[in-house]
N, C-alpha and C positions, 0 to 999 in steps of 0.2 A: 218675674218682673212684677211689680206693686201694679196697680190701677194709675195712682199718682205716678209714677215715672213712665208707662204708657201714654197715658196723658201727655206728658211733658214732653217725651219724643216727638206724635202728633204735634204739638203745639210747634216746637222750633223746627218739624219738618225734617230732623235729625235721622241721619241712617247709623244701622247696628253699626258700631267699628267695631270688627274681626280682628284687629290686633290685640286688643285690649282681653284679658282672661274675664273669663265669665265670672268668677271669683271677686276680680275687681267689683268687676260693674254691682252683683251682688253686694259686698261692702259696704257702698254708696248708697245703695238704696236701701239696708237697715239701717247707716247711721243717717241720713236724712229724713227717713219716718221717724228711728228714735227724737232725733232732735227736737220733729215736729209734736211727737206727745209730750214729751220732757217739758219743750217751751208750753206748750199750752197749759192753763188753770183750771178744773174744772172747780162745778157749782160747791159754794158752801156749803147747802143741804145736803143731807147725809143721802143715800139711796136705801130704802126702807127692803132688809135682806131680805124679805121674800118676793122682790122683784130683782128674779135675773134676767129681765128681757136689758133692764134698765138698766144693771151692771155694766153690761157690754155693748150698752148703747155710747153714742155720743154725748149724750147728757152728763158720764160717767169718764168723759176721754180727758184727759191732762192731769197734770201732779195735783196734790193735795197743798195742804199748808207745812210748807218746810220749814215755817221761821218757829216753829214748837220743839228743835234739836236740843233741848236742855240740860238730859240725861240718857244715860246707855237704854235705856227702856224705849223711851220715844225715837232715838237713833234706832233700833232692833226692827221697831215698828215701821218706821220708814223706807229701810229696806224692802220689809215684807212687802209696803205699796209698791212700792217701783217693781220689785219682780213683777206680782201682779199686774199693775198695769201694762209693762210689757209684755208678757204674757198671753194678754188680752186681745192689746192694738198690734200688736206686732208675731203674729203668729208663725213667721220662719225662724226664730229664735226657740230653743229649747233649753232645758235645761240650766235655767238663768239662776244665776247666786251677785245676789248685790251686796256689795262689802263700803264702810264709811270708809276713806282712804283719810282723809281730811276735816277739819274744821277751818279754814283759812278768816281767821277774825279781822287779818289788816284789811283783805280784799271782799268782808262778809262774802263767803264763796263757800261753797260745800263741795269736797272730793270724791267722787264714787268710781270704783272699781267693776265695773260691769261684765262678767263673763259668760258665755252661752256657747252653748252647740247652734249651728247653721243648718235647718234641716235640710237634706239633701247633702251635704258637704264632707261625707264619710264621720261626722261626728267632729269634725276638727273643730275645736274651739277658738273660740274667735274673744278677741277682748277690747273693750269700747271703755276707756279711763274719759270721764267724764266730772267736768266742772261745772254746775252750776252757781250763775253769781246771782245773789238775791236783790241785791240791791237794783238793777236794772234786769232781771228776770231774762238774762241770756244766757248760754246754754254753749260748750265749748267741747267738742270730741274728738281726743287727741288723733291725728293722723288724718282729720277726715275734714278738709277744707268745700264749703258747698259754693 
């Protein structure tokens, strides 16, 4: 369980439900941090490489500038960020491969293909298709209503 969704528990005073597979509940709590780094922007300023404290700082935490998708090189690249960043803020995820699925021009919206191994979870892979709209900067993870 994240910090954040401990929190969250405490907050609403919420008991485990024992029904529910622990799989689940896992689920929800990678697509709700994903979501929460996805939505968020971080700084324009670049983080100068020989600071990795500051990589993996907050300073460092949310997507870069998406709206540079112009050509397959800068698509390639952005990939590469999004693994990284997840990778980063979201450390029960392994083994992450981010794929463009889309360019959606009518609804400027970007398609991605998200897959990762669940650490702890026998390796099973888990797959997060995710839409970001750029236009109002939200953020859409199929199957995972919050």
């Amino acid at each position: 369980m994240s910090l954040l969704d401990h929190f969250l528990d405490h907050q609403s005073g919420a008991q485990q439900n024992t029904n529910v597979p622990y799989s689940t509940d896992l689920r929800e709590s990678v697509c709700r941090n994903l979501e929460m780094v996805l939505e968020s922007r971080r700084s324009v300023a670049e983080v100068n490489a020989s600071s990795i404290e500051l990589k993996c700082s907050l300073y460092n935490y949310g997507m870069g500038n998406l709206h540079r998708c112009r050509n397959s090189v800068e698509i390639s690249e952005i990939c590469r960020d999004l693994e990284g960043l997840i990778q980063t803020f979201e450390p029960r995820l392994q083994q992450i491969v981010v794929e463009l699925e889309q360019i959606d021009e009518q609804h400027n919206a970007l398609c991605f293909h998200i897959e990762a191994s669940v650490a702890g979870q026998n390796g099973e892979r888990e797959v997060f298709d995710t839409t970001i709209n750029l236009t109002n900067s939200t953020l859409m993870i199929e199957g995972y209503q919050p």
